[in-house]
mmCIF file of the N, C-alpha and C atoms, coordinates in Angstrom:
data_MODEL
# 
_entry.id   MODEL 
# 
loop_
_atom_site.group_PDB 
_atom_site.id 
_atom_site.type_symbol 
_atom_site.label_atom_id 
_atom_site.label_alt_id 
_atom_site.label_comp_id 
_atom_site.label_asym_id 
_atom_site.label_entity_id 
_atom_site.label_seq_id 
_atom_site.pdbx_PDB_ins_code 
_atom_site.Cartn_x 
_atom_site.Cartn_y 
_atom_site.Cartn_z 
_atom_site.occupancy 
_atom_site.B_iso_or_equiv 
_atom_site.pdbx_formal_charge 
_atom_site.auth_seq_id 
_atom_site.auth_comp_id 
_atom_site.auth_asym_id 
_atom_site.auth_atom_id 
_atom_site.pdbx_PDB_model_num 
ATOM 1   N N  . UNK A 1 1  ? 7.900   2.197   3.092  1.00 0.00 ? 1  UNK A N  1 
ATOM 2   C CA . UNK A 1 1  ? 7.081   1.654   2.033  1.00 0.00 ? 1  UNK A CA 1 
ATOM 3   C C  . UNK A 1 1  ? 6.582   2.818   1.182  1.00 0.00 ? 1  UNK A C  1 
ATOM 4   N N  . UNK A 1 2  ? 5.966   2.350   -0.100 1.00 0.00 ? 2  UNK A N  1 
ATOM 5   C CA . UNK A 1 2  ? 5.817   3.933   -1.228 1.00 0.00 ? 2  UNK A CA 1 
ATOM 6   C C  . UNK A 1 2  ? 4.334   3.151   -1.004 1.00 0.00 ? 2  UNK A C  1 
ATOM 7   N N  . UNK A 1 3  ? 3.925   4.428   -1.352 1.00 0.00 ? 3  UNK A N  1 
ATOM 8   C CA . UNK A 1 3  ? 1.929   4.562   -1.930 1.00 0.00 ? 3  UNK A CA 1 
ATOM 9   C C  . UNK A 1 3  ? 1.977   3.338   -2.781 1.00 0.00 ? 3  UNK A C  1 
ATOM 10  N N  . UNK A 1 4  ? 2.828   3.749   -3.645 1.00 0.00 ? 4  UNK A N  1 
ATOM 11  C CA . UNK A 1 4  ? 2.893   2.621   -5.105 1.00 0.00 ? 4  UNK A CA 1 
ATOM 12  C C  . UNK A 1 4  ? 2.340   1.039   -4.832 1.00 0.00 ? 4  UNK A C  1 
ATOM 13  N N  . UNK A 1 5  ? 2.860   0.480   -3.490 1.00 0.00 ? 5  UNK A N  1 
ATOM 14  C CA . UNK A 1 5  ? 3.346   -0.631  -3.009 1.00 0.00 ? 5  UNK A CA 1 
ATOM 15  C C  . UNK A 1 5  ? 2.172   -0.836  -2.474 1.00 0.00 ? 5  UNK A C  1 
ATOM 16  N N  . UNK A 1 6  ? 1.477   -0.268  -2.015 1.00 0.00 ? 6  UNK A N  1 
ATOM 17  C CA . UNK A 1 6  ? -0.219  -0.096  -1.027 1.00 0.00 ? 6  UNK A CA 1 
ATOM 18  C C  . UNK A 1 6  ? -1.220  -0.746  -2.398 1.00 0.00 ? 6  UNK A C  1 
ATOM 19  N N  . UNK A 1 7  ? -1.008  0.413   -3.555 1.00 0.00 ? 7  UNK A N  1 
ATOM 20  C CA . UNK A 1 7  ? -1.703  0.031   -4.702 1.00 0.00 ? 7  UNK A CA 1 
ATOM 21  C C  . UNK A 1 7  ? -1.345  -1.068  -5.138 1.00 0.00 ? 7  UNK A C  1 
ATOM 22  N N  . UNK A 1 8  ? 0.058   -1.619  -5.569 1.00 0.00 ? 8  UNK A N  1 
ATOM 23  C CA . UNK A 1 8  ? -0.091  -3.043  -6.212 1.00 0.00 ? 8  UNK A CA 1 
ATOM 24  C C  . UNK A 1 8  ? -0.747  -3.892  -5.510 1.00 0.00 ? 8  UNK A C  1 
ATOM 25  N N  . UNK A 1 9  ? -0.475  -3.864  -3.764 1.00 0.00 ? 9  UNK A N  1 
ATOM 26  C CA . UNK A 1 9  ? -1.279  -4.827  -3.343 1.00 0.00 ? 9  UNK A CA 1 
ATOM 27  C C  . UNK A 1 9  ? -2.866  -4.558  -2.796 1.00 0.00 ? 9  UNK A C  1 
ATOM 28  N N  . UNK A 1 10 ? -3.709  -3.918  -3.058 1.00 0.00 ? 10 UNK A N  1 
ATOM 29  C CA . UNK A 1 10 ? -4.801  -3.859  -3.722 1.00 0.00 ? 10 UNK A CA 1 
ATOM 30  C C  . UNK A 1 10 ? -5.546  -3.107  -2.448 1.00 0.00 ? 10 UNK A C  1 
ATOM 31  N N  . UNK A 1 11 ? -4.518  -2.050  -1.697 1.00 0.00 ? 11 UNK A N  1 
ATOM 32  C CA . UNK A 1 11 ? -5.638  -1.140  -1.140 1.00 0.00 ? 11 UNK A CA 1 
ATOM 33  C C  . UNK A 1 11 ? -6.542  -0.057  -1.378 1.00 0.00 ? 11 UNK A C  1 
ATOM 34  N N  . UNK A 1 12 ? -7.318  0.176   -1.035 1.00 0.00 ? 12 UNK A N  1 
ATOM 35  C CA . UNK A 1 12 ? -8.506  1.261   -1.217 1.00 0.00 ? 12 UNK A CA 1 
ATOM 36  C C  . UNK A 1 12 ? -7.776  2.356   -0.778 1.00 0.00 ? 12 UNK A C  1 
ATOM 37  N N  . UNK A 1 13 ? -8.014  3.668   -2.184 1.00 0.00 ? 13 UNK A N  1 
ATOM 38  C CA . UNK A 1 13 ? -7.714  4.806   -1.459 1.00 0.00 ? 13 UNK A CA 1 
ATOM 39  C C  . UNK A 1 13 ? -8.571  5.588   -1.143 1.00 0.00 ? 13 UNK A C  1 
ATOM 40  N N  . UNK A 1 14 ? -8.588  6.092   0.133  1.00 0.00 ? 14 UNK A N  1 
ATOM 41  C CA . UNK A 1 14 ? -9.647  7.068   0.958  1.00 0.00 ? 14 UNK A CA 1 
ATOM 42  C C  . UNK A 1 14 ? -9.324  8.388   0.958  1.00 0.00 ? 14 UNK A C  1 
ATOM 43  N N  . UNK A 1 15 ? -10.141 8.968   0.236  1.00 0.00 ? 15 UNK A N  1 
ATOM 44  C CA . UNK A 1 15 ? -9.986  10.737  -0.142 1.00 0.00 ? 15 UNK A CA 1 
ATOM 45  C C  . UNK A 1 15 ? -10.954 11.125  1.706  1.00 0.00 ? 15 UNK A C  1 
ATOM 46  N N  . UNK A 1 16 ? -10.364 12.307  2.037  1.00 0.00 ? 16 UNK A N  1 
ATOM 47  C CA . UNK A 1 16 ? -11.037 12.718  3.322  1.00 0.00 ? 16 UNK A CA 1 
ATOM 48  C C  . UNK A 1 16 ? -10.797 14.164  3.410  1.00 0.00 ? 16 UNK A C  1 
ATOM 49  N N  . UNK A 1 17 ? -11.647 15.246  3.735  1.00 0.00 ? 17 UNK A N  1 
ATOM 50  C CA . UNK A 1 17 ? -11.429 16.282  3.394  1.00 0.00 ? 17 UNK A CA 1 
ATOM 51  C C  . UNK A 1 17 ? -12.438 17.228  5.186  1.00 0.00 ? 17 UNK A C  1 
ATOM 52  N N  . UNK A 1 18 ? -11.427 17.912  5.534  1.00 0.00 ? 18 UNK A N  1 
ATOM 53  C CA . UNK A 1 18 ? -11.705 18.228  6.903  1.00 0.00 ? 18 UNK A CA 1 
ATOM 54  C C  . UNK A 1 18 ? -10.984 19.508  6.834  1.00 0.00 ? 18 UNK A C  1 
ATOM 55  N N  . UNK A 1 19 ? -11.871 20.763  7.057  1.00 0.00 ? 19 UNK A N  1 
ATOM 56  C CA . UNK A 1 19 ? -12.019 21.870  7.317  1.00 0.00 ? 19 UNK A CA 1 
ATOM 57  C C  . UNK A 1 19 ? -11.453 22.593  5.936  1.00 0.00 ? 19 UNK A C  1 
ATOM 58  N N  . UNK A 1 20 ? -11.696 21.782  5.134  1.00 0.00 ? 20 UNK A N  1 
ATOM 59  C CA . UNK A 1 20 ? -11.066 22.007  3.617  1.00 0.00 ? 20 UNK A CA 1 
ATOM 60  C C  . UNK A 1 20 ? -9.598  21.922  3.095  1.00 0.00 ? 20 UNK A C  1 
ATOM 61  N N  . UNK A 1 21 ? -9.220  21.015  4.060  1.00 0.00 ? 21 UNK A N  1 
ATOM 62  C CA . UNK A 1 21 ? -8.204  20.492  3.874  1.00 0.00 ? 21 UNK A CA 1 
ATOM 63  C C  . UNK A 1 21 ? -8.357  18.813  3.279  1.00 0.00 ? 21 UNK A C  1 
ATOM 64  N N  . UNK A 1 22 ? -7.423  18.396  2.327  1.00 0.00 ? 22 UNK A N  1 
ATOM 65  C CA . UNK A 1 22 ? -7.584  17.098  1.764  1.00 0.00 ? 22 UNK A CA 1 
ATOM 66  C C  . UNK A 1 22 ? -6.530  16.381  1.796  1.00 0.00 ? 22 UNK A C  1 
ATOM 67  N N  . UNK A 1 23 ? -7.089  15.350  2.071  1.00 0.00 ? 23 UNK A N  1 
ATOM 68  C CA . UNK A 1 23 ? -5.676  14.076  2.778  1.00 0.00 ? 23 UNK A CA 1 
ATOM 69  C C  . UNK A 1 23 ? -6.869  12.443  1.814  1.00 0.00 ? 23 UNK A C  1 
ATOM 70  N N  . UNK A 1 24 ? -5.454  11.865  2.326  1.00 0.00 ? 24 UNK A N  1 
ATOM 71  C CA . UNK A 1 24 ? -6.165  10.649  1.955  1.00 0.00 ? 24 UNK A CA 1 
ATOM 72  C C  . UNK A 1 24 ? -5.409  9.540   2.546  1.00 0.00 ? 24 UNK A C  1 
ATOM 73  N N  . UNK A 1 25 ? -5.688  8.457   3.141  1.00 0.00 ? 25 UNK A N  1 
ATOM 74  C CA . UNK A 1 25 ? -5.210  6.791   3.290  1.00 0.00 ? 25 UNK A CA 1 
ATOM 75  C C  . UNK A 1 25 ? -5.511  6.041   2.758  1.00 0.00 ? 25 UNK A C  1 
ATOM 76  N N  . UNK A 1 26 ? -5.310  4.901   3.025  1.00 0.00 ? 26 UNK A N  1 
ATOM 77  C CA . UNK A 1 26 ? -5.165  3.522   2.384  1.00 0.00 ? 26 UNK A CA 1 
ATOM 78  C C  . UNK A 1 26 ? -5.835  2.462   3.227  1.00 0.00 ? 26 UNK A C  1 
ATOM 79  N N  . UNK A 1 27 ? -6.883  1.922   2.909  1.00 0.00 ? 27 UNK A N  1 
ATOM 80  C CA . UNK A 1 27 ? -7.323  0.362   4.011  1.00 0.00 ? 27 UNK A CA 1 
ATOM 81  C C  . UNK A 1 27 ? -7.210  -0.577  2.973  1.00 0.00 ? 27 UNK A C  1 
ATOM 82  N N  . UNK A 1 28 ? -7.199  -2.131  3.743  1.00 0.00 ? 28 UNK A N  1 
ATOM 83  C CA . UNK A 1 28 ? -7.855  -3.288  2.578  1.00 0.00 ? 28 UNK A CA 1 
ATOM 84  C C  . UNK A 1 28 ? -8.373  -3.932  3.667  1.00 0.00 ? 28 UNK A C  1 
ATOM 85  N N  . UNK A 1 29 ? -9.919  -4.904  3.142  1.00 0.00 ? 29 UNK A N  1 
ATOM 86  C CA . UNK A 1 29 ? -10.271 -5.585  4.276  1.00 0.00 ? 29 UNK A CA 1 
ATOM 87  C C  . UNK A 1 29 ? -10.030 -7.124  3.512  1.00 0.00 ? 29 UNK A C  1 
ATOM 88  N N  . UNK A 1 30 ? -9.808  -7.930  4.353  1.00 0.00 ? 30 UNK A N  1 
ATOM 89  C CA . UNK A 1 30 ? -10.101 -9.090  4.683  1.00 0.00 ? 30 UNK A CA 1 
ATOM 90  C C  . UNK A 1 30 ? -10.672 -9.910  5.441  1.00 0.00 ? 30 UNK A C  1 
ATOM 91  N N  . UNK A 1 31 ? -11.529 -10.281 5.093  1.00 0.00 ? 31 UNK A N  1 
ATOM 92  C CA . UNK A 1 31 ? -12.722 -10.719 6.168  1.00 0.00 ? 31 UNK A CA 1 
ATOM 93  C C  . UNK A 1 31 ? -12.835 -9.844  6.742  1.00 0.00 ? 31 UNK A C  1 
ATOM 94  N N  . UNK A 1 32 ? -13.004 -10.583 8.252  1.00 0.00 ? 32 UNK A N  1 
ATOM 95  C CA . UNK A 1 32 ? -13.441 -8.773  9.106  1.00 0.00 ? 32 UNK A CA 1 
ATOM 96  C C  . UNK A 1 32 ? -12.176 -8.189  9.836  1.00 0.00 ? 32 UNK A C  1 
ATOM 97  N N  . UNK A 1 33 ? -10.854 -8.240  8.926  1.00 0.00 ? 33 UNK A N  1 
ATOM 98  C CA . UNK A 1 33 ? -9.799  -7.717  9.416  1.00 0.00 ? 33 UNK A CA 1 
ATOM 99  C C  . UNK A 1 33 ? -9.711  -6.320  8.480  1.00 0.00 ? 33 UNK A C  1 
ATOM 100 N N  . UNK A 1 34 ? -9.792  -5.293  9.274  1.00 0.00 ? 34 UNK A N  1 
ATOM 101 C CA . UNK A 1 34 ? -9.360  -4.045  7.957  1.00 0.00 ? 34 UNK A CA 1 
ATOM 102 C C  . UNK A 1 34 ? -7.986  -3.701  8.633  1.00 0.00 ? 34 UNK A C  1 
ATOM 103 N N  . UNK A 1 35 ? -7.011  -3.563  7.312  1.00 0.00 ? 35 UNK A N  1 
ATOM 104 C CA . UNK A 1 35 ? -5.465  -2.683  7.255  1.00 0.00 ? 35 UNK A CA 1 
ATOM 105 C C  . UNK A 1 35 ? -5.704  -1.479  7.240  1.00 0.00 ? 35 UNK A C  1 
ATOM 106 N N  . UNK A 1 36 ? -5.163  -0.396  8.065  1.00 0.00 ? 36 UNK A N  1 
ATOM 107 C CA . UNK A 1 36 ? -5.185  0.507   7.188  1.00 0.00 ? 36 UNK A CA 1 
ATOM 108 C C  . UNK A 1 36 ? -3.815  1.297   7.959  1.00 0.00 ? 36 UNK A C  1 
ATOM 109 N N  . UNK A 1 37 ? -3.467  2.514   6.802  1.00 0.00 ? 37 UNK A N  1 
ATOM 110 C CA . UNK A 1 37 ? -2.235  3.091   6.878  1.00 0.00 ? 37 UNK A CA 1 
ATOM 111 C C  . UNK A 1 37 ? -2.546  4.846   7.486  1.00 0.00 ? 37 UNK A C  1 
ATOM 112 N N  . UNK A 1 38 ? -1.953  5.705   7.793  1.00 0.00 ? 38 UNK A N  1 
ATOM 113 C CA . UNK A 1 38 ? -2.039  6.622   8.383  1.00 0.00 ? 38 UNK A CA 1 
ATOM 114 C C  . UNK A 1 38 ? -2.366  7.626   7.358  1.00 0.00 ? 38 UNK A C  1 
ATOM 115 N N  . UNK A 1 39 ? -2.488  9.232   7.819  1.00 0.00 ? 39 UNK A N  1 
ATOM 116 C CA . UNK A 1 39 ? -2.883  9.910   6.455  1.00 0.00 ? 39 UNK A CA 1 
ATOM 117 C C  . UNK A 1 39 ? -1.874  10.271  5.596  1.00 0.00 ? 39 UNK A C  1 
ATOM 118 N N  . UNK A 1 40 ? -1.459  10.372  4.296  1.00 0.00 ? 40 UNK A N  1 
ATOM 119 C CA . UNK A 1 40 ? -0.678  10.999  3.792  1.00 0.00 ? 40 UNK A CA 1 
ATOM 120 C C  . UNK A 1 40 ? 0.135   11.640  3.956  1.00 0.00 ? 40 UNK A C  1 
ATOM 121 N N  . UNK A 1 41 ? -0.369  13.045  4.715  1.00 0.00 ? 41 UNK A N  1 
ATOM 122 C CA . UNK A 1 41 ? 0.172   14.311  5.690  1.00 0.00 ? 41 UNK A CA 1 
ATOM 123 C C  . UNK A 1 41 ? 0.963   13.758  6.615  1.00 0.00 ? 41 UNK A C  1 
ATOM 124 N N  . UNK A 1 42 ? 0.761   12.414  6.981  1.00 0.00 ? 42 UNK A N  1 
ATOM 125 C CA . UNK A 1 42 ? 1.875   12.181  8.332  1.00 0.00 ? 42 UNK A CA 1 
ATOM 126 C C  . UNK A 1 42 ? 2.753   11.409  7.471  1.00 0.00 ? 42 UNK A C  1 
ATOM 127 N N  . UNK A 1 43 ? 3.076   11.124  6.388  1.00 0.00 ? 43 UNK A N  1 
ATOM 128 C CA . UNK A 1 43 ? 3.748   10.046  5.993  1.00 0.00 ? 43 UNK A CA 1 
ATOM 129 C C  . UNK A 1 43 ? 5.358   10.210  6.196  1.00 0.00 ? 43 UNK A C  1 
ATOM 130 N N  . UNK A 1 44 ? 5.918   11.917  5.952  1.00 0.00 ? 44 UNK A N  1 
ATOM 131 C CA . UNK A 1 44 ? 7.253   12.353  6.444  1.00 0.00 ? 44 UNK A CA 1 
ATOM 132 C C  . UNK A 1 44 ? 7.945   11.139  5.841  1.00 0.00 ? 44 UNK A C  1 
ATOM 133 N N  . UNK A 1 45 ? 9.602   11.439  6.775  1.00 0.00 ? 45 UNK A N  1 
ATOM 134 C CA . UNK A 1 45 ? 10.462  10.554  5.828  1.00 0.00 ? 45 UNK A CA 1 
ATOM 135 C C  . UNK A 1 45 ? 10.943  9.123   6.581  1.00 0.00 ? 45 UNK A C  1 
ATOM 136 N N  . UNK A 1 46 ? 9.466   8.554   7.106  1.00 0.00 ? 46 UNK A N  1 
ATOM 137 C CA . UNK A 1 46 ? 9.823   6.657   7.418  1.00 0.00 ? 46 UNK A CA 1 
ATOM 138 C C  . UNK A 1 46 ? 8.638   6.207   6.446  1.00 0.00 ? 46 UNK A C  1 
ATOM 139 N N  . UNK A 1 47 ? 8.507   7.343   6.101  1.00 0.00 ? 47 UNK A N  1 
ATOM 140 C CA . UNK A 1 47 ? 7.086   6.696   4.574  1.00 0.00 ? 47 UNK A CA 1 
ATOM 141 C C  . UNK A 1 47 ? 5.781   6.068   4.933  1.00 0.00 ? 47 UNK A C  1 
ATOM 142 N N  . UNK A 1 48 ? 5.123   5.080   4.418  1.00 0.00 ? 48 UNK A N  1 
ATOM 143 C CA . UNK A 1 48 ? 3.954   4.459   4.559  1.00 0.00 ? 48 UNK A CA 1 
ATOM 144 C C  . UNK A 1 48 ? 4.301   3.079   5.644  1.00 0.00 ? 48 UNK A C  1 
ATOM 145 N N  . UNK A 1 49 ? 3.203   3.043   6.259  1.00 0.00 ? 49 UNK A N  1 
ATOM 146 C CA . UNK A 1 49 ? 2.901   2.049   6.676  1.00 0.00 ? 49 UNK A CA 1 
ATOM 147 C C  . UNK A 1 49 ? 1.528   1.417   7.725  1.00 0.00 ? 49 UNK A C  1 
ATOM 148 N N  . UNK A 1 50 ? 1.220   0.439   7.447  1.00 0.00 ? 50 UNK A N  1 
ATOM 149 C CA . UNK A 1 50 ? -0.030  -0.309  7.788  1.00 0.00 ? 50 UNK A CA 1 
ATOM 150 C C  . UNK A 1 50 ? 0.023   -1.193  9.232  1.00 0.00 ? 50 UNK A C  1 
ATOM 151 N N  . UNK A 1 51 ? -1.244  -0.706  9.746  1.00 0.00 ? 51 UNK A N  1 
ATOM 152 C CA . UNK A 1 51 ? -1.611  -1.095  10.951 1.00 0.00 ? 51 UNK A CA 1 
ATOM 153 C C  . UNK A 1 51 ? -2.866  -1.819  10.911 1.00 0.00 ? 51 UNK A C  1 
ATOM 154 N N  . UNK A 1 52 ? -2.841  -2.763  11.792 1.00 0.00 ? 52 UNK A N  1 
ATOM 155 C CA . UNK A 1 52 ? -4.578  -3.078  11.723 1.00 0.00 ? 52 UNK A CA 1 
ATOM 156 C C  . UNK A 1 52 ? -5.385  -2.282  12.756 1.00 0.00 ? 52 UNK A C  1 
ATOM 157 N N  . UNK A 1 53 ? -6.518  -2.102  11.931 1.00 0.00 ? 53 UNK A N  1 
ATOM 158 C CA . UNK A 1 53 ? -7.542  -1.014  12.480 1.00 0.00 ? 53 UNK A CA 1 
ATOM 159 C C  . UNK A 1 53 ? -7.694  -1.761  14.160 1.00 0.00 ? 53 UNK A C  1 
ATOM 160 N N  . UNK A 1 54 ? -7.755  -0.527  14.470 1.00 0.00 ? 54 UNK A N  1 
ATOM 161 C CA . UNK A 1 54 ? -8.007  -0.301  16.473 1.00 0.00 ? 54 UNK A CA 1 
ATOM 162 C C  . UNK A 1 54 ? -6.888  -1.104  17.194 1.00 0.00 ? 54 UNK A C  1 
ATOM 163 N N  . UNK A 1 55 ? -5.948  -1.575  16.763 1.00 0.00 ? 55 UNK A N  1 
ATOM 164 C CA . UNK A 1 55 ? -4.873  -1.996  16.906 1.00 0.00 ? 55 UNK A CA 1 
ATOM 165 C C  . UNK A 1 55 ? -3.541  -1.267  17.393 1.00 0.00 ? 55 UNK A C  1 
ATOM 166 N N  . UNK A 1 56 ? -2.953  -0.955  18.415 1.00 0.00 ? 56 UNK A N  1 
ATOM 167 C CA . UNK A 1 56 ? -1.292  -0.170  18.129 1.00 0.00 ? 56 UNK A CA 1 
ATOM 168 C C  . UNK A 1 56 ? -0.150  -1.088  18.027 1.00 0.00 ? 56 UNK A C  1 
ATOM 169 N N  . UNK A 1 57 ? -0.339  -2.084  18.253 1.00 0.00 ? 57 UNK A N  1 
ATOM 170 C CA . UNK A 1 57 ? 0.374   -3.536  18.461 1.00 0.00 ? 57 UNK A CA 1 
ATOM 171 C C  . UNK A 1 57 ? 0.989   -4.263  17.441 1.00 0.00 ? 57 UNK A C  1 
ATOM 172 N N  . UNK A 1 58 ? 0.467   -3.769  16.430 1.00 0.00 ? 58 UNK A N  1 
ATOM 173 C CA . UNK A 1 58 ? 1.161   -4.253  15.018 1.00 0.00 ? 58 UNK A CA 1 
ATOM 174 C C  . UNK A 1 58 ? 1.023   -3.216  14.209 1.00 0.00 ? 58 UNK A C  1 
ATOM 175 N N  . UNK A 1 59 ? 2.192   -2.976  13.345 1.00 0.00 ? 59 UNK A N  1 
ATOM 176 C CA . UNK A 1 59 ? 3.155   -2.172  12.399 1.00 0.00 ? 59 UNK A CA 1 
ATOM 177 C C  . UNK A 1 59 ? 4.089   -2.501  11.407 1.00 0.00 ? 59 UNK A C  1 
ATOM 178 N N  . UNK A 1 60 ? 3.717   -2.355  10.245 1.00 0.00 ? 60 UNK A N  1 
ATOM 179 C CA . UNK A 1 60 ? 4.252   -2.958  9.244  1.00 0.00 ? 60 UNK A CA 1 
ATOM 180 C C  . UNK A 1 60 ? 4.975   -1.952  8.236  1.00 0.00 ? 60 UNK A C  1 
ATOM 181 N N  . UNK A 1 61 ? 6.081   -1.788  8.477  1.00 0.00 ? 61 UNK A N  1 
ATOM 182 C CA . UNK A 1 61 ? 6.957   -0.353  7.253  1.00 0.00 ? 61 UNK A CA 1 
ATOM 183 C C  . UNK A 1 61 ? 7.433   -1.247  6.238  1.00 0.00 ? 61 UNK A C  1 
ATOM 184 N N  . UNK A 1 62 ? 7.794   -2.792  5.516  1.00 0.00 ? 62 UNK A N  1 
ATOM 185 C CA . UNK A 1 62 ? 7.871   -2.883  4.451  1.00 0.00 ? 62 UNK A CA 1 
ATOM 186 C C  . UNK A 1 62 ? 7.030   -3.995  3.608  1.00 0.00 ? 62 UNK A C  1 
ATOM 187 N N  . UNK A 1 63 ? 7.001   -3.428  2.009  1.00 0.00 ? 63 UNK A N  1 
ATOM 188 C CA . UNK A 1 63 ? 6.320   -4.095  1.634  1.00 0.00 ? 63 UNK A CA 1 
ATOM 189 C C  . UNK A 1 63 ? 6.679   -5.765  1.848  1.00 0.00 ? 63 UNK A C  1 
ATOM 190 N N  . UNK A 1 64 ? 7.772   -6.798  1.773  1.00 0.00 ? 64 UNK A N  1 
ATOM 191 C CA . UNK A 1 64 ? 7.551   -7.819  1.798  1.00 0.00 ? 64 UNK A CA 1 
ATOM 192 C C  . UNK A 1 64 ? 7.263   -8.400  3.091  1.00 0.00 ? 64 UNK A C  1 
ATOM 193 N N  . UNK A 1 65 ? 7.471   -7.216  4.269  1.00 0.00 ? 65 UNK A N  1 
ATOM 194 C CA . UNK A 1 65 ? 6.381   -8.246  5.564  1.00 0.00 ? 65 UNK A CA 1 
ATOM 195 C C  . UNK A 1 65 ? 4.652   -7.840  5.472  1.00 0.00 ? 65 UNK A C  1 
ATOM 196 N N  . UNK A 1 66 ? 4.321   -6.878  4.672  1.00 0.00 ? 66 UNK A N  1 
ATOM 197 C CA . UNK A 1 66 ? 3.022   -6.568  4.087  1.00 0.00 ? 66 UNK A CA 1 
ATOM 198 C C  . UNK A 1 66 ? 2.115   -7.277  3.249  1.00 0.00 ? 66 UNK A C  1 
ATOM 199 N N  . UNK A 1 67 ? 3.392   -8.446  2.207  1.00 0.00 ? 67 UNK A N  1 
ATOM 200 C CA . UNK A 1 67 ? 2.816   -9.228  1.505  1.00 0.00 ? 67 UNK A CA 1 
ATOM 201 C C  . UNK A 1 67 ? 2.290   -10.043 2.334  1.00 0.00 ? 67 UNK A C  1 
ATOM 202 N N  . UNK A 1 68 ? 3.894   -10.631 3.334  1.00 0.00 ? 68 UNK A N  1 
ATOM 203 C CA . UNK A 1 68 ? 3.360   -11.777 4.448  1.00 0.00 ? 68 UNK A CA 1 
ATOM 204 C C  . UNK A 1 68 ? 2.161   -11.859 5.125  1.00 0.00 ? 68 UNK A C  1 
ATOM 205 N N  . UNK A 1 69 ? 2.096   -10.580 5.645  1.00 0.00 ? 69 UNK A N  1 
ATOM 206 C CA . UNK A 1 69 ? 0.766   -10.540 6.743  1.00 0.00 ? 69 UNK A CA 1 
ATOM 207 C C  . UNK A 1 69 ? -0.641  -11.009 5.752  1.00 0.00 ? 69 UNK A C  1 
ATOM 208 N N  . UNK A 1 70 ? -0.617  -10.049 4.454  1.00 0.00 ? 70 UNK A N  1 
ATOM 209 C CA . UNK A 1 70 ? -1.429  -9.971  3.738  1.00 0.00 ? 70 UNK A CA 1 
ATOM 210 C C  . UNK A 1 70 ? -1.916  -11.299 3.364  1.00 0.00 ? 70 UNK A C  1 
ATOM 211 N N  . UNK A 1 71 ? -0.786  -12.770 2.983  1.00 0.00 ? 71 UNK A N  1 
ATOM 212 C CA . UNK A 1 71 ? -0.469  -13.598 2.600  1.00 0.00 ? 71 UNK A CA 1 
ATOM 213 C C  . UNK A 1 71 ? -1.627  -14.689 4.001  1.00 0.00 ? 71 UNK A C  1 
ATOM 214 N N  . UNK A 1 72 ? -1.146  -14.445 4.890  1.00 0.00 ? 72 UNK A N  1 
ATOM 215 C CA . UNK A 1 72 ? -1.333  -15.217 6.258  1.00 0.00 ? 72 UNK A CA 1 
ATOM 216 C C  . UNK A 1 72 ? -3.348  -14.804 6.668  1.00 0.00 ? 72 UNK A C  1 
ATOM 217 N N  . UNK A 1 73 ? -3.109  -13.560 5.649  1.00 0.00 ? 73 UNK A N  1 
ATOM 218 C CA . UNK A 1 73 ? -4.587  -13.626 6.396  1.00 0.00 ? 73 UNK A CA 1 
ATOM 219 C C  . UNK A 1 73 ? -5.520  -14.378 6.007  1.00 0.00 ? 73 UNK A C  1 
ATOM 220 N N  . UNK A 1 74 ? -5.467  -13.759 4.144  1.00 0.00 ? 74 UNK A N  1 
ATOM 221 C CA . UNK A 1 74 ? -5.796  -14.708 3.333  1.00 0.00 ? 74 UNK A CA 1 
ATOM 222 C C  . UNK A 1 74 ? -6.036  -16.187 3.563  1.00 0.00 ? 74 UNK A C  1 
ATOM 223 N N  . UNK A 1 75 ? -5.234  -16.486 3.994  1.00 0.00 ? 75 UNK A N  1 
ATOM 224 C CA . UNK A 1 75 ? -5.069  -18.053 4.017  1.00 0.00 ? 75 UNK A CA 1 
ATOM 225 C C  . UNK A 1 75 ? -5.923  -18.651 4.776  1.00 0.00 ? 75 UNK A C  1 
ATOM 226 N N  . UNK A 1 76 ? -6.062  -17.670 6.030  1.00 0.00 ? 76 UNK A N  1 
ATOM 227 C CA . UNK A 1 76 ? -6.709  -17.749 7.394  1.00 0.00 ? 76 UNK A CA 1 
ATOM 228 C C  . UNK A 1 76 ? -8.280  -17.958 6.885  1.00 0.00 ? 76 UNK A C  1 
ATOM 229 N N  . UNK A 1 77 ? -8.889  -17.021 6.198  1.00 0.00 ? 77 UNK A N  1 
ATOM 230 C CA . UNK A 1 77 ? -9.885  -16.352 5.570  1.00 0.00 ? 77 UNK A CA 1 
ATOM 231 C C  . UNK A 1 77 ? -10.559 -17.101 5.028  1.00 0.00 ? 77 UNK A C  1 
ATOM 232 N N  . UNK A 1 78 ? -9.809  -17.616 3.810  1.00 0.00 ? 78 UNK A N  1 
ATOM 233 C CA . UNK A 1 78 ? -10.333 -18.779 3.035  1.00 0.00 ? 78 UNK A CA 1 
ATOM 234 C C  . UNK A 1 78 ? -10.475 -20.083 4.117  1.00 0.00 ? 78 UNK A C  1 
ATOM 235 N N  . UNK A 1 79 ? -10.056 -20.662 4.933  1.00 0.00 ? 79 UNK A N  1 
ATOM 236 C CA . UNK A 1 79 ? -10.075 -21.530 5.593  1.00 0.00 ? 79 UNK A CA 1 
ATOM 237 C C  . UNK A 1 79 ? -11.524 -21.182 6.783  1.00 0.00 ? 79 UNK A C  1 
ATOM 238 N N  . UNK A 1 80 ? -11.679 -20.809 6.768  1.00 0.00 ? 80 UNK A N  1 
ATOM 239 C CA . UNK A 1 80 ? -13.198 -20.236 7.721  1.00 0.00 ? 80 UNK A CA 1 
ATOM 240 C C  . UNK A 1 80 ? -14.134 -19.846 7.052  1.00 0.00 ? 80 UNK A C  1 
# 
């Protein structure tokens, strides 16, 4: 997945800066579900991808199962 793809679908980018070094990720919340993606620095060449927070169990590398999930939560969300 590209950064690009994080932004259309409407995640927050997180600037983080540790021992003066600067990185940044990506979350979005929904309800009280937050996404979020790893730092930048690790992104190497399988690219981006989103996990749900405190989670290792789910992993998402492209954008149209990203929409899905994104799609399903929503739905969930509004319904509660």
């Amino acid at each position: 997945m590209r950064e690009q793809d994080l932004i259309d679908l409407g995640f927050n980018r997180v600037d983080i800066e540790d021992y003066g070094d600067v990185d940044h990720y990506y979350n979005l919340d929904i309800g009280d579900i937050t996404l979020i993606t790893h730092c930048q620095s690790e992104v190497g060449d399988i690219g981006w991808f989103v996990e749900m927070f405190n989670s290792e169990t789910l992993r998402v590398y492209d954008r149209q199962g990203l929409e899905d999930l994104i799609h399903i939560l929503n739905v969930h969300s509004l319904n509660h």
